[in-house]
C-alpha positions as CSV (number, residue, x, y, z in Angstrom):
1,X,58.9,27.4,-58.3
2,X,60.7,24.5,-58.2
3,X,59.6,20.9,-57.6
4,X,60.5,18.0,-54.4
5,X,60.3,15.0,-54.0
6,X,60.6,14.2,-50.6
7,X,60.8,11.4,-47.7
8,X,59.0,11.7,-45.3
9,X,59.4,9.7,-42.6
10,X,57.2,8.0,-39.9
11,X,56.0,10.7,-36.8
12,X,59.0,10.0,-34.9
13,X,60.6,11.8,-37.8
14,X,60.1,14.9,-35.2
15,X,62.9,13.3,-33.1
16,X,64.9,13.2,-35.4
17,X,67.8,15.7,-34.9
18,X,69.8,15.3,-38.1
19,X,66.8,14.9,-40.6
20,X,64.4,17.7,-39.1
21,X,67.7,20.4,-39.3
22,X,68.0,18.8,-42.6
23,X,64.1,19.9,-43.8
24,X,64.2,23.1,-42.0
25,X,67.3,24.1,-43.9
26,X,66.4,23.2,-47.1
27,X,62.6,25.0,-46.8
28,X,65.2,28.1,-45.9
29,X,66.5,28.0,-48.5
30,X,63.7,27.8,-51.3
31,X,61.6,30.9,-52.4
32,X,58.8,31.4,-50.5
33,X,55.9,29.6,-51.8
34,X,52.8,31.2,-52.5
35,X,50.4,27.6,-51.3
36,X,51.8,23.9,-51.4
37,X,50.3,21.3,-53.3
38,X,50.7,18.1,-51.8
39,X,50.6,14.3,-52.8
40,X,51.4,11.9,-50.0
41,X,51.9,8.0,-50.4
42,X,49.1,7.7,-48.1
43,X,46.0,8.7,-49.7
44,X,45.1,6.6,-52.9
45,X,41.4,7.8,-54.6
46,X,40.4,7.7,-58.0
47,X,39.0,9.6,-59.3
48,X,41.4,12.3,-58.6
49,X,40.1,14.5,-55.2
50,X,41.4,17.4,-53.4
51,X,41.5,17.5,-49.5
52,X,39.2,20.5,-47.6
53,X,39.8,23.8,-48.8
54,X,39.6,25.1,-45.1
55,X,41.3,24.2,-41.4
56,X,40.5,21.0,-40.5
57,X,41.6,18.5,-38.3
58,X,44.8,16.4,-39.6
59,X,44.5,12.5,-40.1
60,X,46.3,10.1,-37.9
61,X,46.9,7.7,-40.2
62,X,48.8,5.3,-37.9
63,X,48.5,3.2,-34.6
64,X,50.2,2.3,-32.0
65,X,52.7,5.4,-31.3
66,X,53.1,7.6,-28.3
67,X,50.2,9.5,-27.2
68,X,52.2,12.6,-28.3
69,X,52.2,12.4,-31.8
70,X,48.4,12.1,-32.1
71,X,48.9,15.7,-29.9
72,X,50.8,17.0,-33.3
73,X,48.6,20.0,-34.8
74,X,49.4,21.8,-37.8
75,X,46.9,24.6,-38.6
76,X,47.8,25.6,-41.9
77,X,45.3,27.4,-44.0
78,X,43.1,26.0,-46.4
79,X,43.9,27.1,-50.3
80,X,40.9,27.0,-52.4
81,X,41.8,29.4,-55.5
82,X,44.7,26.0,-55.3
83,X,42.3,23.6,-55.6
84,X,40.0,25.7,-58.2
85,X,43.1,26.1,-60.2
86,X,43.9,21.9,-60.1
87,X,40.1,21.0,-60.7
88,X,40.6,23.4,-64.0
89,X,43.9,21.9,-64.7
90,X,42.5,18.1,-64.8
91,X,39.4,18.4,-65.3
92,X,38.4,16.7,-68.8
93,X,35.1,16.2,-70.8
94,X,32.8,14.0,-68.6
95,X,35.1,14.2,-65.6
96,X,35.7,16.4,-62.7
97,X,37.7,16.5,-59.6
98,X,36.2,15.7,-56.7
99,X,36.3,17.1,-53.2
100,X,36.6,15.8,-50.3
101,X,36.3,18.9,-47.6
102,X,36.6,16.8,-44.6
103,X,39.5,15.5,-45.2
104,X,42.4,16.9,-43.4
105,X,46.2,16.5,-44.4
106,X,47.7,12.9,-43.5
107,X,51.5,12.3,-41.9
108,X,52.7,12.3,-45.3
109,X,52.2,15.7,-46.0
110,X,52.3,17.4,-42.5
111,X,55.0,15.8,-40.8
112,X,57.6,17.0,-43.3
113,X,55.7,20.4,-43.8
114,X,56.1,20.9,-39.8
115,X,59.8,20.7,-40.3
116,X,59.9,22.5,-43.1
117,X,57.6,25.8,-42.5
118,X,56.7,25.5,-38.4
119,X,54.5,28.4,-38.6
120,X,51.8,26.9,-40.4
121,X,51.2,30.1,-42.5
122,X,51.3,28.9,-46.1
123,X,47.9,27.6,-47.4
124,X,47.7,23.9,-48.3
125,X,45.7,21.5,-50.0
126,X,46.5,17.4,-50.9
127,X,45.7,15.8,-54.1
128,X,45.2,12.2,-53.9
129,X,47.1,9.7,-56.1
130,X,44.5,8.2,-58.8
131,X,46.7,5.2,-59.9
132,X,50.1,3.9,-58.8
133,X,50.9,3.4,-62.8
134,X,54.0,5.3,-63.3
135,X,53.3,6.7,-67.0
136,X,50.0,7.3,-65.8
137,X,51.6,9.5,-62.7
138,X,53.7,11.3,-64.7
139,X,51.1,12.7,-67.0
140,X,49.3,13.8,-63.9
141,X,52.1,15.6,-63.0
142,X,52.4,17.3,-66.7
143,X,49.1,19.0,-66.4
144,X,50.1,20.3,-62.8
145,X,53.3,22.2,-64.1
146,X,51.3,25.4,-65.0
147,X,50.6,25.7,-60.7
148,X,54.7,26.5,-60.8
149,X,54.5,29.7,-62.5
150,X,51.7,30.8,-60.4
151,X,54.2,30.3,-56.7
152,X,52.8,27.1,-56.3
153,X,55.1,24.3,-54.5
154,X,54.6,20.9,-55.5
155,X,55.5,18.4,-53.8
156,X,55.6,14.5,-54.1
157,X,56.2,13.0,-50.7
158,X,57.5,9.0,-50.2
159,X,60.1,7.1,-49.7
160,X,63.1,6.3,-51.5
161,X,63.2,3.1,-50.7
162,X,60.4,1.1,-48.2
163,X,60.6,-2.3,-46.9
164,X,59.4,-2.3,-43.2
165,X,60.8,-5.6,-43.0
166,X,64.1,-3.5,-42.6
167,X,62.8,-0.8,-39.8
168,X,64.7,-2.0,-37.0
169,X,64.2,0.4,-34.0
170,X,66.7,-1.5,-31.8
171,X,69.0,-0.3,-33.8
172,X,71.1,3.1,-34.1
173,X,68.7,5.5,-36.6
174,X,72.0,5.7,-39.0
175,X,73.1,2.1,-38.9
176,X,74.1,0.7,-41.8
177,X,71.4,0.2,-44.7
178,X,70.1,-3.1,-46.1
179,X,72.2,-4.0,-49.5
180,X,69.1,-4.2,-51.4
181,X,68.0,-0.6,-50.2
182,X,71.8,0.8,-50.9
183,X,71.5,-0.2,-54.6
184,X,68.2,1.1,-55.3
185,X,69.3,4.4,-53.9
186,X,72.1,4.3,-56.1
187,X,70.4,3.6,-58.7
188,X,67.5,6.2,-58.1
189,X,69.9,9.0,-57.6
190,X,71.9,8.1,-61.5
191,X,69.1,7.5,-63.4
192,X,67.2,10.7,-61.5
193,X,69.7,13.1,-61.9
194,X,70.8,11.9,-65.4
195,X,67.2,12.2,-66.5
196,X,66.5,8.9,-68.2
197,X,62.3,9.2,-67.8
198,X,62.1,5.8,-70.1
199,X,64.2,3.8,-67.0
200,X,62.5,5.6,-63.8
201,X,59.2,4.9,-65.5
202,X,59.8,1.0,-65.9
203,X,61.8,0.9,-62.8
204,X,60.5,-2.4,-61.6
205,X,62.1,-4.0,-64.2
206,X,65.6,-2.1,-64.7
207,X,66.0,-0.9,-61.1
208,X,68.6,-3.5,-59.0
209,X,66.2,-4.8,-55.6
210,X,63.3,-2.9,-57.1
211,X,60.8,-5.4,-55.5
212,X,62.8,-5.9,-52.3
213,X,62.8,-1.9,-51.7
214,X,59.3,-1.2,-53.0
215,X,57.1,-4.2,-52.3
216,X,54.6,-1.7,-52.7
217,X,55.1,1.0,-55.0
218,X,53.0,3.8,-53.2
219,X,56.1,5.7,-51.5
220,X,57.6,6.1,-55.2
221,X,54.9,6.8,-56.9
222,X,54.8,10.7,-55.9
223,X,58.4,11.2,-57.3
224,X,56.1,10.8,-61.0
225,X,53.9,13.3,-60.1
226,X,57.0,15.7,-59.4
227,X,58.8,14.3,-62.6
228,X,56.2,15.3,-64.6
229,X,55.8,18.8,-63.1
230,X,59.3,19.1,-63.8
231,X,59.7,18.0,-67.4
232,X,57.0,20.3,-68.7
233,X,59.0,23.2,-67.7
234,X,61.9,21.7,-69.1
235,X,61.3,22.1,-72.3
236,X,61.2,18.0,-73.6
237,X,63.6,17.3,-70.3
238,X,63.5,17.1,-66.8
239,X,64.7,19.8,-65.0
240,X,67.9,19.7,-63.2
241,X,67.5,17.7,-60.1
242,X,69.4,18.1,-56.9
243,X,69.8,15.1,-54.2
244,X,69.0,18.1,-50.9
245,X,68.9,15.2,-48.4
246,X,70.3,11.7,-48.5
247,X,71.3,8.8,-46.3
248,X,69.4,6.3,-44.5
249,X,66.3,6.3,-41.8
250,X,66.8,2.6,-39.8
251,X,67.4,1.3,-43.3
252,X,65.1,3.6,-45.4
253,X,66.6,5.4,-47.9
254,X,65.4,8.8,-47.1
255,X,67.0,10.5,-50.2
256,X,65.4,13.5,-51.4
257,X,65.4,15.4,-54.5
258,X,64.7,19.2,-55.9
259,X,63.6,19.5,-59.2
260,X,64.5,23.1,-61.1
């Protein structure tokens, strides 16, 4: 299987004309995955822990929307010869994964994957970020390439680029992006797709407006994870990588990448 790294978007992602047609086509075109394995932006726990292996309810994590995107269900089912398979992956001597079979998927992971498979028919489970240390990531993401032979979809989901500072809803969805936020995508998308791992991994020093698009660095940090699943199939390299959606989300860059 091949690797994403994705943006996500907020829930109003779902109105969204342009970027859902974009998710639903790319899904369409990918082979069909045997489970997902997610890792949002949105849930940091070390150590490393694995959402429930059954149907739960998904977590809201966000206020003051519409009523009807807390209505948003997405009944996928649970996958836990997935999770089984990533606590064996990771585990190491005098440490094991933990579980956390409450926890339901978070917008990071089903908004996209309600675009991107509707029918809620491909088992999930989310893995939770340990660090935001991109080496560290990456590593992770190393010992999770093994999943790809088995139909396994991996999938990092962000942001390219996310300031809030330059959400402006006022404004047209496409309008033109921030400078700061058009550099870093340029950036991303050269040193991504011409596989330079030293540069992406100390990108808050060589990346142009890397503290003005990331003042935070949890809506990047997934795209290591992915890297990492990537390279170790590649043979010392990362695989070839794709940009399968790009432009810009009121400012966002919401470029997106597949990783053969």
């Amino acid at each position: 299987m091949p690797v994403l790294y994705l943006s996500h978007g907020a829930p109003p992602l779902a109105d969204d004309a342009t970027w859902t047609r974009e998710l639903a086509t790319w899904s369409a075109a990918l082979p069909r995955p045997r489970n997902i394995l997610m890792v949002s932006a949105h849930w940091e726990a070390a150590p490393v822990t694995l959402s429930s292996t059954s149907t739960v309810p998904l977590v809201y994590d966000f206020w003051g929307f519409p009523q009807r995107y807390y209505d948003v269900t997405y009944a996928a089912p649970g996958a836990p010869e997935l999770a089984d398979d990533v606590s064996k992956l990771l585990a190491s001597p005098g440490s094991t994964v933990h579980r956390e079979e409450s926890r339901g998927l978070d917008h990071g992971a089903y908004v996209p994957l309600v675009e991107m498979y509707p029918e809620a028919d491909v088992p999930v489970v989310q893995l939770s970020m340990p660090t935001l240390d991109p080496a560290g990531l990456f590593g992770l993401g190393r010992r999770l390439a093994p999943l790809r032979d088995q139909g396994t979809l991996i999938i990092g989901s962000g942001f390219t680029t996310h300031n809030l500072r330059w959400f402006n809803p006022h404004a047209p969805a496409d309008a033109p992006a921030p400078t700061a936020s058009q550099e870093f995508d340029a950036w991303s998308r050269e040193v991504i797709e011409g596989g330079d791992v030293d540069a992406l991994i100390d990108f808050l020093h060589r990346a142009p407006a890397a503290h003005e698009a990331h003042p935070r660095t949890e809506h990047f940090a997934p795209l290591f994870v992915s890297l990492g699943a990537s390279y170790e199939s590649g043979g010392g390299s990362l695989g070839e990588a794709t940009s399968s959606i790009e432009g810009f989300w009121y400012g966002l860059s919401k470029r997106s990448w597949q990783l053969a």
